[in-house]
C-alpha positions in Angstrom: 110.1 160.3 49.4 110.8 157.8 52.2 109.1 154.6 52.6 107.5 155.7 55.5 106.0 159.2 54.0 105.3 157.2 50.9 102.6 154.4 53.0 101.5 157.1 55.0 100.3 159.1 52.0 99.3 156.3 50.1 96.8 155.6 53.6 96.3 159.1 53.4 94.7 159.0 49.9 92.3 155.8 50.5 90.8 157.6 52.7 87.2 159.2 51.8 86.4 161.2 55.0 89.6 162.9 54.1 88.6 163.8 51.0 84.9 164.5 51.5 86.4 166.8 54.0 88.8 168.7 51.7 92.0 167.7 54.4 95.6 167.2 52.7 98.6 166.0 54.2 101.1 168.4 54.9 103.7 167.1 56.9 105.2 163.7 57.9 108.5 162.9 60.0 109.2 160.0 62.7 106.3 160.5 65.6 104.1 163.6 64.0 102.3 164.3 61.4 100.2 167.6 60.2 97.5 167.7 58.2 95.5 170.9 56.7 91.8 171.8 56.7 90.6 174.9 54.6 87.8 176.5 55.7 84.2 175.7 53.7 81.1 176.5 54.8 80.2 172.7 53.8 82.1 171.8 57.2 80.1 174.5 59.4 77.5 174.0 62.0 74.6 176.5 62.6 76.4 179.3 63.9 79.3 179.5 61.1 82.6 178.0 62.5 83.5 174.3 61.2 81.9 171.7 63.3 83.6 169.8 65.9 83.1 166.4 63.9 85.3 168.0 60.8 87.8 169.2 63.6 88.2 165.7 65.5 88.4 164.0 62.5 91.1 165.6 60.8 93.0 165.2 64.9 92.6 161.9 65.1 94.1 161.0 61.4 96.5 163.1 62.8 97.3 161.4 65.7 96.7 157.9 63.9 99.6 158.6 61.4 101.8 160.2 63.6 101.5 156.6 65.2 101.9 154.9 62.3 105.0 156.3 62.0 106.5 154.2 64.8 104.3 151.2 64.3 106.1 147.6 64.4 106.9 146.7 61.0 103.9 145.1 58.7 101.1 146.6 61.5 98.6 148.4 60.6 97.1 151.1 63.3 93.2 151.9 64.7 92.3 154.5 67.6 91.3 153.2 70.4 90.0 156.0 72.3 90.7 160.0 72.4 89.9 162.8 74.5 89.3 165.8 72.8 89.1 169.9 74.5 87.3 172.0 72.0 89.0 175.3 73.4 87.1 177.7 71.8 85.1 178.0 68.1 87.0 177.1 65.1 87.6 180.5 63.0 89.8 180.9 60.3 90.7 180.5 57.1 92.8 177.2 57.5 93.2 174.8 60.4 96.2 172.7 61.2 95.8 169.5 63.1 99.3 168.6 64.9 99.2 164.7 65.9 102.4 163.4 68.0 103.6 160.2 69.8 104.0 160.4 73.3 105.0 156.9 73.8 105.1 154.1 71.2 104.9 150.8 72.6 104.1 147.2 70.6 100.8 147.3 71.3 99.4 150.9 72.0 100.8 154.2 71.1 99.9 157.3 73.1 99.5 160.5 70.6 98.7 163.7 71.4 97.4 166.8 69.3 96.0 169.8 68.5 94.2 172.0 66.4 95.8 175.8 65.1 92.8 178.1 63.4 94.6 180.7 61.2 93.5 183.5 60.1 93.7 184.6 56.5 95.9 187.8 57.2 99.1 186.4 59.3 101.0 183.3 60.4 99.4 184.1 64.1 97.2 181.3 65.4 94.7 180.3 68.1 94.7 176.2 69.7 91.1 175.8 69.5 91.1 171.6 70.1 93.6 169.2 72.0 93.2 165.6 71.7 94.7 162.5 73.5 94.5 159.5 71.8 95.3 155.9 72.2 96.5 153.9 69.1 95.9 150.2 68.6 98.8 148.2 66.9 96.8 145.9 64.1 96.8 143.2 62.0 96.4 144.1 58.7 
């Protein structure tokens, strides 16, 4: 593994939300980053689809990595704001958050995402979230 997959996963594991949630990282190359969601009924809302908080979160880790990827050697990285569309209910099986830099710059990177609902049958999907974010450049 490269150094860079190997920090991002290492991030990846320290965090709790990701593991309350039941998210794993799936995918990590230079400016995106994937991460998967299986469906629970722990993550629903009222009416049965996961709740938009499980969604977001797992799109802005998403997008957070992804900027990681291209941060400034020995910085750490913290959202500074996002926009997020919730498209339509989130059904499925699985989810896929997508996260990608837009433009990496020494302070901010602009990232943006989305979110794929599969269904349990095929490899067909439906976007039901898109996020922009801003990504702060830290201190460690």
């Amino acid at each position: 593994m490269s150094p860079m997959k190997d920090r991002i996963s290492s991030s990846f594991q320290a965090q709790g939300l990701m593991q309350v949630l039941g998210a794993t990282l799936q995918h990590v190359q230079d400016g995106e980053v994937h991460i998967a969601l299986p469906f629970s009924q722990h993550l629903s809302q009222q009416h049965g689809f996961v709740h938009a908080g499980a969604i977001t979160s797992i799109l802005d880790s998403a997008c957070g990595y992804a900027a990681l990827t291209r941060a400034p050697h020995g910085r750490e990285v913290v959202t500074a704001e996002f926009k997020i569309n919730l498209l339509r209910p989130a059904i499925g099986s699985h989810f896929l958050a997508i996260g990608r830099v837009q433009n990496a710059g020494r302070q901010l990177t602009v990232c943006t995402g989305e979110v794929r609902a599969f269904s349990s049958t095929d490899d067909a999907y439906k976007v039901v979230a898109l996020m922009q974010a801003t990504i702060a450049n830290v201190s460690p």
